[in-house]
C-alpha atoms as a printed R data frame, in Angstrom:
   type eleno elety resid chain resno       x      y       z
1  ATOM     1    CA   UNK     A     1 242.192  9.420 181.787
2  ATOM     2    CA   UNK     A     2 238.738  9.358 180.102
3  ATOM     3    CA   UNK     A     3 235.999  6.850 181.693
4  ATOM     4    CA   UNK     A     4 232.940  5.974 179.772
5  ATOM     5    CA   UNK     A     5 230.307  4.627 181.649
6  ATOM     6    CA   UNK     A     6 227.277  2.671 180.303
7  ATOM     7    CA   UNK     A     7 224.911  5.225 180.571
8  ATOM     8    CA   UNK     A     8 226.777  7.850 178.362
9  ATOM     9    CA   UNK     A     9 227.148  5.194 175.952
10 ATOM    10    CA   UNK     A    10 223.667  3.956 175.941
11 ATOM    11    CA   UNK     A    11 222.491  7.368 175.021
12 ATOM    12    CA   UNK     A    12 224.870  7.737 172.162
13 ATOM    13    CA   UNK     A    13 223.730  4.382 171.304
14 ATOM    14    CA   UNK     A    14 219.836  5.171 171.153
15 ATOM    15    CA   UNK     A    15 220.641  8.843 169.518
16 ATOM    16    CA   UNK     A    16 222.942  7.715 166.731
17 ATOM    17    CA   UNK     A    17 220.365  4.894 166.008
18 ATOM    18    CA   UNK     A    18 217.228  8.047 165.780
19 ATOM    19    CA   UNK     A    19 219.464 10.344 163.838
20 ATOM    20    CA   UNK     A    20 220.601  7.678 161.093
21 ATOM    21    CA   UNK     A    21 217.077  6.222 160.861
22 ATOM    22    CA   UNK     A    22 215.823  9.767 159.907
23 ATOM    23    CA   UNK     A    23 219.323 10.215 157.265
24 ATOM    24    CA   UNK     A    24 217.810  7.382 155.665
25 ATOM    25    CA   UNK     A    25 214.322  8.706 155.286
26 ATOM    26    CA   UNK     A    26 215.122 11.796 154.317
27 ATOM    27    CA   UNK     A    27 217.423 10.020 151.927
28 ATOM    28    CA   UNK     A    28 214.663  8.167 150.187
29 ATOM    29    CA   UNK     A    29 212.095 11.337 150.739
30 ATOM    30    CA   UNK     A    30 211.253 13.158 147.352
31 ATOM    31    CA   UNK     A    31 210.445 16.342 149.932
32 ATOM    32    CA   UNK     A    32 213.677 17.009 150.990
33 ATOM    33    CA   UNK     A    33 213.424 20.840 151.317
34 ATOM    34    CA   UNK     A    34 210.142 20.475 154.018
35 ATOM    35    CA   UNK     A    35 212.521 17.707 156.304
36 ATOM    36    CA   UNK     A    36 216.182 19.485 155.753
37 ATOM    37    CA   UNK     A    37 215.664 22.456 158.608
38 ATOM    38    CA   UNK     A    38 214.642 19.701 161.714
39 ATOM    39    CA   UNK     A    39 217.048 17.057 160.400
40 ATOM    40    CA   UNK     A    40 219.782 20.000 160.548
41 ATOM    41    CA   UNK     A    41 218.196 21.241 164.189
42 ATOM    42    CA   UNK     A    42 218.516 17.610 165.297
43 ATOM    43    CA   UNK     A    43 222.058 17.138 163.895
44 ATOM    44    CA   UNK     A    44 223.435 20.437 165.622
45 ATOM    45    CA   UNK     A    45 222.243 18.869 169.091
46 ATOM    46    CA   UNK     A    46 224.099 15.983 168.007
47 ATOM    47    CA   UNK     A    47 226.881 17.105 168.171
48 ATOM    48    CA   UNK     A    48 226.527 19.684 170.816
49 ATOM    49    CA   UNK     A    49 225.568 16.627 173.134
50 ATOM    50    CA   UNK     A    50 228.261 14.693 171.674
51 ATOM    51    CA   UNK     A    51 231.192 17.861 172.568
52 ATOM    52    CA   UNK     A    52 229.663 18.139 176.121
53 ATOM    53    CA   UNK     A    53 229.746 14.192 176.251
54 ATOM    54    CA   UNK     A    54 233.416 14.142 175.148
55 ATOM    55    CA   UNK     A    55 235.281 17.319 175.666
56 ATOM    56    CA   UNK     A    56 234.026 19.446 177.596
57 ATOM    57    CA   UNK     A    57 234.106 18.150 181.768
58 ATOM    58    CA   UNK     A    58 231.718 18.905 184.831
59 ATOM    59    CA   UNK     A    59 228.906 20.890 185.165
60 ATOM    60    CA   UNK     A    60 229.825 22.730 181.611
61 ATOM    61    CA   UNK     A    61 229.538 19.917 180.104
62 ATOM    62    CA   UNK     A    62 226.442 18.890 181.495
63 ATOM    63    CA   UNK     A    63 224.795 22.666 179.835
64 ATOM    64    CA   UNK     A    64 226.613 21.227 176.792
65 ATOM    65    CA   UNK     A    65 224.648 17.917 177.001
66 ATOM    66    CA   UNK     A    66 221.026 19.193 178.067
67 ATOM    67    CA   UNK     A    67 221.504 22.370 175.265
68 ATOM    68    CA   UNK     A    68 222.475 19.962 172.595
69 ATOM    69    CA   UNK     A    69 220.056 16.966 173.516
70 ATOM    70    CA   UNK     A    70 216.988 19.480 173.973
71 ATOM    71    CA   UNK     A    71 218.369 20.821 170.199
72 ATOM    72    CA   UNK     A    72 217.806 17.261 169.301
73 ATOM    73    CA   UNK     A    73 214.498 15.780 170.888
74 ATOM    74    CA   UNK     A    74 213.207 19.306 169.442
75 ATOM    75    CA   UNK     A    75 214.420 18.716 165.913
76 ATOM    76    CA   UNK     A    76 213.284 14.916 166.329
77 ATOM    77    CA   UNK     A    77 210.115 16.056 166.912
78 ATOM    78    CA   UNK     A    78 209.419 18.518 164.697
79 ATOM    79    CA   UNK     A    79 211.197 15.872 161.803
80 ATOM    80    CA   UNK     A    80 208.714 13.608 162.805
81 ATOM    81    CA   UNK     A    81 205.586 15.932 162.575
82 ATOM    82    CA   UNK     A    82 206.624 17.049 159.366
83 ATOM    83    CA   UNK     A    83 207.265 13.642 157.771
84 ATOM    84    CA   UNK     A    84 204.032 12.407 159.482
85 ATOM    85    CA   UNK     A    85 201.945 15.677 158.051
86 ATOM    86    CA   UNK     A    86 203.873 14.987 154.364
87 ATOM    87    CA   UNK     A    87 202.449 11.407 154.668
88 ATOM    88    CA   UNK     A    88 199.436 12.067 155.281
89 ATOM    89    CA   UNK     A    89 199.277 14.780 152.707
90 ATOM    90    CA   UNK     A    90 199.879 12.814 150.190
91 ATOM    91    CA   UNK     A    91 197.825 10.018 151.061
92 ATOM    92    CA   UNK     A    92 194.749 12.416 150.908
93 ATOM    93    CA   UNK     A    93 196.122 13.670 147.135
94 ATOM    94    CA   UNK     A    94 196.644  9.868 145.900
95 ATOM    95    CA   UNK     A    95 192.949  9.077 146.636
């Protein structure tokens, strides 16, 4: 039988939340070719986190989990960087 714990969840909680917030802004962005390669990067350690999470059991799964949650925090961050650096870029056009 499965168990969840409130850990596991808490983390799914917290990523889900980061990876819809930047859905939305890329949504709304008018630069979406600049943000669509760390959104994707972030969105493949989604849901390699999420497979080791779920399917796969024991230490394999763990690999699963850090691969696919360093995938993430690295496409986070570089989605981030990139938004922030479009931002700013603009700002300095607009005045």
């Amino acid at each position: 039988m499965w168990e969840y714990y409130g850990d596991a969840l808490i983390a799914v909680g917290v990523l889900t939340t980061a990876l819809l917030v930047c859905a939305l802004h890329f949504l709304r962005s008018s630069r979406k070719r600049r943000l669509t390669p760390p959104l994707l990067i972030a969105g493949v350690g989604y849901a390699l986190f999420l497979i080791g999470l779920v399917f796969v059991r024991g230490w394999d799964g763990l690999g699963w989990s850090l691969v696919g949650f360093s995938l993430y925090a690295l496409g986070f961050l570089i989605y981030i960087a990139v938004a922030t650096y479009l931002w700013f870029q603009q700002r300095r056009l607009e005045s």
